[in-house]
C-alpha positions in Angstrom: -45.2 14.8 -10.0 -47.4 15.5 -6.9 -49.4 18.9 -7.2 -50.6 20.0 -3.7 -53.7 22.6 -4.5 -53.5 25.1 -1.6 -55.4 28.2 -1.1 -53.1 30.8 -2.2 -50.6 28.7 -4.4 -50.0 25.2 -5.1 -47.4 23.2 -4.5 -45.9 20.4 -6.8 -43.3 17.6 -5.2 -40.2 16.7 -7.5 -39.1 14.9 -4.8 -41.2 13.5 -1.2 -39.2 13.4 2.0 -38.7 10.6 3.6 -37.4 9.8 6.8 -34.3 12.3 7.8 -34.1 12.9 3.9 -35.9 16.4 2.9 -37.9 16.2 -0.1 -37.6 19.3 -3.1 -41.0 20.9 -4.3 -41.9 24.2 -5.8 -44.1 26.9 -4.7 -46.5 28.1 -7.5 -48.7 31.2 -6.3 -52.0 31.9 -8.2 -54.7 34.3 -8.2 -56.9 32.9 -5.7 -57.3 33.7 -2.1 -59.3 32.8 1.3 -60.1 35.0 4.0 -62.0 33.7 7.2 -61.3 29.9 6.2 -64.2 30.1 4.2 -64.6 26.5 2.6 -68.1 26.6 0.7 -67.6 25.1 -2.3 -64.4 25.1 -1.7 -63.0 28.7 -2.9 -64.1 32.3 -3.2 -66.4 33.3 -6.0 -63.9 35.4 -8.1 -59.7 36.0 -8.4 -57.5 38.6 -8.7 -56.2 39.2 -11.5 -52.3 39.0 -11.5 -52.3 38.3 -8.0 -50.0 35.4 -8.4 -47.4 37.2 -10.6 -47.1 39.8 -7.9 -46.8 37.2 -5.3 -43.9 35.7 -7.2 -41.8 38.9 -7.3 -42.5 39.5 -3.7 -41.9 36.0 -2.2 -38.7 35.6 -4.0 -37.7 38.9 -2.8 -38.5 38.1 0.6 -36.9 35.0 0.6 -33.8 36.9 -0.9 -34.0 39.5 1.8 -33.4 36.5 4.4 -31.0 34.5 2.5 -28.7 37.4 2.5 -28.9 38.2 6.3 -27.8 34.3 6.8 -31.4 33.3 7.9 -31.9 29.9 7.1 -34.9 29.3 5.2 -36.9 26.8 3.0 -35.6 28.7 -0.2 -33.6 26.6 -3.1 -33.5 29.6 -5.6 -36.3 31.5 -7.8 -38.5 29.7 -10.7 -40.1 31.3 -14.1 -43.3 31.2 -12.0 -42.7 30.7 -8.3 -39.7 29.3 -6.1 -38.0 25.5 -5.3 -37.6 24.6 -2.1 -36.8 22.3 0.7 -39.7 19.8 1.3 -40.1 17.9 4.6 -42.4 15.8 6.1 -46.3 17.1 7.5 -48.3 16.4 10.4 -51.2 14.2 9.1 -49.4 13.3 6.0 -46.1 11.4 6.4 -46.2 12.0 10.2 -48.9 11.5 13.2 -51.2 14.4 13.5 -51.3 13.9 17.3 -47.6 15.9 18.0 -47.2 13.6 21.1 -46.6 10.9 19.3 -43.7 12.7 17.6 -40.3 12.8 19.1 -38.7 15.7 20.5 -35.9 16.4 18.0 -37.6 14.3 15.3 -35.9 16.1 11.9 -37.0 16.7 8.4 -40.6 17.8 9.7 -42.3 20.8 10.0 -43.4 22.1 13.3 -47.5 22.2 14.5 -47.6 25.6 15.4 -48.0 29.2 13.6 -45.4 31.8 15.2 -47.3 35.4 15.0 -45.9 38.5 15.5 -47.3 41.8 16.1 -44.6 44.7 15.3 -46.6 47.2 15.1 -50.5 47.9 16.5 -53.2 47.0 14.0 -56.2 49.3 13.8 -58.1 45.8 13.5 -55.9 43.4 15.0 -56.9 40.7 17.9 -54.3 42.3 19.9 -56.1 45.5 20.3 -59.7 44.3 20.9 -57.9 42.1 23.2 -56.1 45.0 25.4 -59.3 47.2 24.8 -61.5 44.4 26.4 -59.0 44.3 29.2 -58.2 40.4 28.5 -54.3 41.9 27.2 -52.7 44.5 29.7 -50.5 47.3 27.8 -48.1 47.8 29.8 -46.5 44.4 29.0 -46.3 45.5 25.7 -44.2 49.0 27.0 -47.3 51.0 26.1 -47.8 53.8 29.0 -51.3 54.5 28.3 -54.1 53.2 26.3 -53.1 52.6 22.4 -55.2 53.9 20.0 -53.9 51.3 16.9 -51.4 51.8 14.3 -48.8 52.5 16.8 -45.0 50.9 16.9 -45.3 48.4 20.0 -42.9 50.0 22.5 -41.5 46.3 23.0 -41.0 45.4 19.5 -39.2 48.4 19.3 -36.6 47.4 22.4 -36.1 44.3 20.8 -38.4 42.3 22.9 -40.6 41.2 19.5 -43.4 39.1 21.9 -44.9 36.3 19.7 -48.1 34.4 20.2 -48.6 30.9 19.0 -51.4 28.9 17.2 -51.8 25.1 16.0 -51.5 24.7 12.3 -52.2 21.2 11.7 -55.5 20.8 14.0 -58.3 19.6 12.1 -60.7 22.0 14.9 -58.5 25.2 12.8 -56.4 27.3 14.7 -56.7 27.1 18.5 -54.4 29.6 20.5 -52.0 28.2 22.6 -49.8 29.5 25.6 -46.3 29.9 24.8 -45.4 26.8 27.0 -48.1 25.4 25.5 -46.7 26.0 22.1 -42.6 24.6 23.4 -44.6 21.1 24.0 -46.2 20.6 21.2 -43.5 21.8 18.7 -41.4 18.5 19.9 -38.8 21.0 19.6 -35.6 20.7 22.0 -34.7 23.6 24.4 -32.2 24.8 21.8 -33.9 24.4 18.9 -37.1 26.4 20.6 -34.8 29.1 21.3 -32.9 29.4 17.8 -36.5 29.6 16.1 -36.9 32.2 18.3 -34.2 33.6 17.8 -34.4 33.3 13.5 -38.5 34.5 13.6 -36.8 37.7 15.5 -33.9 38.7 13.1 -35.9 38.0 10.2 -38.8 40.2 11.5 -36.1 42.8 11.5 -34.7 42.5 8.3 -38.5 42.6 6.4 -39.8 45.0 8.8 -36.6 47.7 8.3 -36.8 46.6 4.2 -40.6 47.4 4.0 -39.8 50.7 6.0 -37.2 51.9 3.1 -40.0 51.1 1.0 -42.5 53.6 2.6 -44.6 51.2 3.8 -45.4 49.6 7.5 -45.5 45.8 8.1 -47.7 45.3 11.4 -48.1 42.1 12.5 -47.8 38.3 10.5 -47.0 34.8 10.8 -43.9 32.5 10.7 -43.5 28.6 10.3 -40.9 26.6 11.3 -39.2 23.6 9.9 -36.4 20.7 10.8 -33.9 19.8 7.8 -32.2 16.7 7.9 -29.6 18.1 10.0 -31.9 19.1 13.2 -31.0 22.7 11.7 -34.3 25.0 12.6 -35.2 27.2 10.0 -38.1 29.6 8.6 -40.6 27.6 6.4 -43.3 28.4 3.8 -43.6 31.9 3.0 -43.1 35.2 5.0 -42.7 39.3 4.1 -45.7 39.4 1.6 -49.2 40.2 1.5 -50.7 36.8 1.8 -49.1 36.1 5.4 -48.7 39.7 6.6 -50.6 42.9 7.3 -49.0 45.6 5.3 -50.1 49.5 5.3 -49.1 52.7 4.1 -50.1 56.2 5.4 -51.3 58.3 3.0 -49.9 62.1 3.5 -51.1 63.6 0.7 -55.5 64.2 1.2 -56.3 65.7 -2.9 -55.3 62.4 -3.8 -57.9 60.7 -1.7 -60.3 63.8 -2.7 -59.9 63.1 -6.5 -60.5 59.6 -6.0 -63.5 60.2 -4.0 -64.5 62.8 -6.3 -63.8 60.4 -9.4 -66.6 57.7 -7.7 -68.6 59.7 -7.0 -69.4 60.8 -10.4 -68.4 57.7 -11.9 -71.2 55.7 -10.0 -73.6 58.4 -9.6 -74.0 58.7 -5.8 -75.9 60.9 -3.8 -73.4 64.3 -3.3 -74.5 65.2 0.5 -73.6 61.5 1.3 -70.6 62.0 -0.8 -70.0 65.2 1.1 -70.3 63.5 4.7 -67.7 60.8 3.6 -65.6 63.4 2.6 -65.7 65.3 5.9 -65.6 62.6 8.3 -62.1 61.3 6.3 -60.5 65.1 6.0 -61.0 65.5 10.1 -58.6 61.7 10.5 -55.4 62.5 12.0 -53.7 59.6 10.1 -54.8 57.9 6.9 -53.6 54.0 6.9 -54.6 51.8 4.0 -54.1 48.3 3.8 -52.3 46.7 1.2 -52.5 43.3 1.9 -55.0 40.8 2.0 -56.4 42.6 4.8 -57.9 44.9 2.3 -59.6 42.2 1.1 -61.1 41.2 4.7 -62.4 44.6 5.9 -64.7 44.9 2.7 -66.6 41.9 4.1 -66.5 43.0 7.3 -67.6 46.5 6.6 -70.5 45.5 4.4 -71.6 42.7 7.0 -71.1 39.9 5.3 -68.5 38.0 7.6 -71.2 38.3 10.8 -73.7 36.4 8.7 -71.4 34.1 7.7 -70.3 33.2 11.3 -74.2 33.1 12.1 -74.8 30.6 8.9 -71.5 29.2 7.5 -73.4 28.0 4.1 -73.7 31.7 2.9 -71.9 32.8 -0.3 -70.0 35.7 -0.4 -71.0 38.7 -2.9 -68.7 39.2 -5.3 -66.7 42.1 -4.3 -67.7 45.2 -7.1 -65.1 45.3 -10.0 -63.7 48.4 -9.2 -62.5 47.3 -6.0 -61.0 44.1 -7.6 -59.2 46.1 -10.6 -57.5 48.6 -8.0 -57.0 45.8 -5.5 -54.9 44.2 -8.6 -53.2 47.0 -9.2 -52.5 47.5 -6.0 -50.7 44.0 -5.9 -48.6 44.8 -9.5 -47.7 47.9 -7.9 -46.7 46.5 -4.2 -44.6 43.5 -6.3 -42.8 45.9 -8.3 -41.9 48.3 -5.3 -40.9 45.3 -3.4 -39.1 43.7 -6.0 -37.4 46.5 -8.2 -38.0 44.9 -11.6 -40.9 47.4 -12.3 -40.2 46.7 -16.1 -40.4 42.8 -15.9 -43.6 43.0 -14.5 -45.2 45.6 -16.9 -43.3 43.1 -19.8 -45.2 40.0 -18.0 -48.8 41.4 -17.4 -48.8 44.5 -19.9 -50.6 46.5 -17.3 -48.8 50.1 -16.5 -48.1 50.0 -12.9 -48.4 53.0 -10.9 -47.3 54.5 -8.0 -48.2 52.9 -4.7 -49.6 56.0 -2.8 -52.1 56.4 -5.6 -52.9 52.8 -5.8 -53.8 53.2 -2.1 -55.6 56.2 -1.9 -58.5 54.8 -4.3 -58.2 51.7 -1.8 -58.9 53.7 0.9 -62.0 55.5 -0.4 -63.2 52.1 -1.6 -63.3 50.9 1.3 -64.9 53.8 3.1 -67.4 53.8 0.4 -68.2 50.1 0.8 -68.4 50.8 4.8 -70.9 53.7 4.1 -73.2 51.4 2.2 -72.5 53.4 -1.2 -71.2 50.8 -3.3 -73.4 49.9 -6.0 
């Protein structure tokens, strides 16, 4: 069978589509990652351990989540190690990359464009540089003054979710595209644009209010969109997990971030009035969000200045993040999977690591990444 190595997971093809017929593959996630399409030597310098269990249990849940709502989706049904699913045609692949050259209706295909949501406010989303820089007004999103970040969108919250849209397939990367823009190249009909829509919408819904009985706040992410054999739109890929999303919890409780920044600091010897000024400058925060997505993963090398370089000289190799921040950020993924999923004691059976409690998890993530921003990590 065909195995298609992906960044994230690969994908292996029982079956290829061809023409109107849908192909079957299987999604298999694994422990590597990218962040800022970094393509030196192909992949980052180290994994995460686990990271592709977790994914499984999430995934499959997500996909679950939808299938029960009556959301169509990609899904077939769960594997031992990923998911089978509906596999049609690619741009580039078995179809033309340039999407004029596609008919409008054209089925078993997936669409050109990345559908991205923003639900709630990002502390480092593109949206809020954008409105800060004045390029985005707030107002259209129902904001009445200024947001400061990690705030419900007023819109999102009417029921007016307000999506932006991206190519996927362009060989340039991803180039932002007005929402008319976006109708003309998906090759979409009028009423298939409009029931994507309208699927992208519930099924932000249904993971956003899940995650919220979970304790924890789904921000912003992205959707694909697929044509079965039928010219039935539905949601392809992946959605609801960590890989595609920007997940966060608040953190209510400050001794648990005290201990942990207590615990480092002894633990890697650092200088105490350093230590100390950390300490204050995180106890006078009104709210304590923490990533605990891959977004975790992107602020260390922002913080520590690695991705300006990079953009400056794109052969630079990333550091290899310290091992501390790679066990927690592990942990952080068994814990998220097991929360998400509910089978806590399949996935402590599987990995034979103890998984603990998510609000711990993400308090040590939180001073981890303060510490790493402060130039204290060793």
């Amino acid at each position: 069978m065909l195995r298609i190595e992906g960044s994230s997971k690969d994908i292996i093809v029982e079956k290829e589509p061809k023409g109107d017929e849908m192909g079957i593959a299987y999604f298999i996630p694994k422990d590597e990652f990218s962040i800022f399409d970094y393509k030196i030597r192909g992949k980052w310098p180290f994994t995460i351990p686990h990271k592709g269990i977790a994914m499984r249990y999430i995934i499959n849940k997500s996909y679950e989540l939808a299938s029960d709502a009556k959301i169509r989706t990609c899904f077939i049904e769960p594997t031992s190690n990923g998911c089978k699913v509906h596999f049609v045609r690619v741009p580039g692949r078995e179809l033309p990359l340039d999407q004029s050259k596609i008919e409008v209706g054209t089925r078993n295909r997936m669409v050109d464009l990345e559908f991205i949501f923003n639900y709630y406010l990002h502390p480092r989303s593109s949206l809020l540089k954008e409105i800060r820089d004045g390029k985005k007004d707030y107002r259209e999103y129902g904001f009445k003054d200024m947001p400061k970040g990690g705030e419900l969108i007023p819109a999102s919250a009417e029921g007016n979710l307000i999506l932006s849209y991206t190519t996927k397939y362009d060989k340039r990367g991803d180039i932002p595209l007005s929402k008319e823009e976006a109708r003309i190249r998906s090759r979409l009909t009028y009423e298939q644009w409009e029931k994507a829509h309208e699927l992208i919408k519930e099924c932000t819904k249904v993971i956003n209010d899940y995650a919220k009985s979970k304790g924890l706040i789904r921000f912003d992410g992205k959707y694909e969109v697929f044509v079965d054999s039928d010219g039935n739109v539905g949601i392809a890929d992946t959605f609801g997990n960590p890989e595609e999303d920007r997940l966060m919890i608040e953190v209510n409780d400050f001794a648990i971030i005290s201990r942990f920044l207590e615990f480092y600091s002894r633990r890697w010897g650092l200088d105490q009035s350093r230590v100390a000024d950390v300490m204050i400058e995180l106890k006078s925060r009104e709210r304590h969000l923490v990533d605990v997505s891959k977004q975790f993963i992107r602020n260390w090398y922002i913080d520590n200045g690695w991705r300006a370089s990079y953009m400056q000289d794109r052969s630079l190799i990333p550091p290899i993040m310290h091992k501390d921040a790679i066990s927690a950020y592990s942990d952080c993924m068994l814990s998220l999977a097991s929360l998400w999923s509910g089978k806590i004691a399949e996935i402590v059976n599987i990995t034979g690591v103890l998984v603990r409690p998510i609000v711990e998890v993400a308090s040590e993530l939180y001073v981890l990444e303060h510490l790493n921003k402060k130039g204290l990590v060793p």
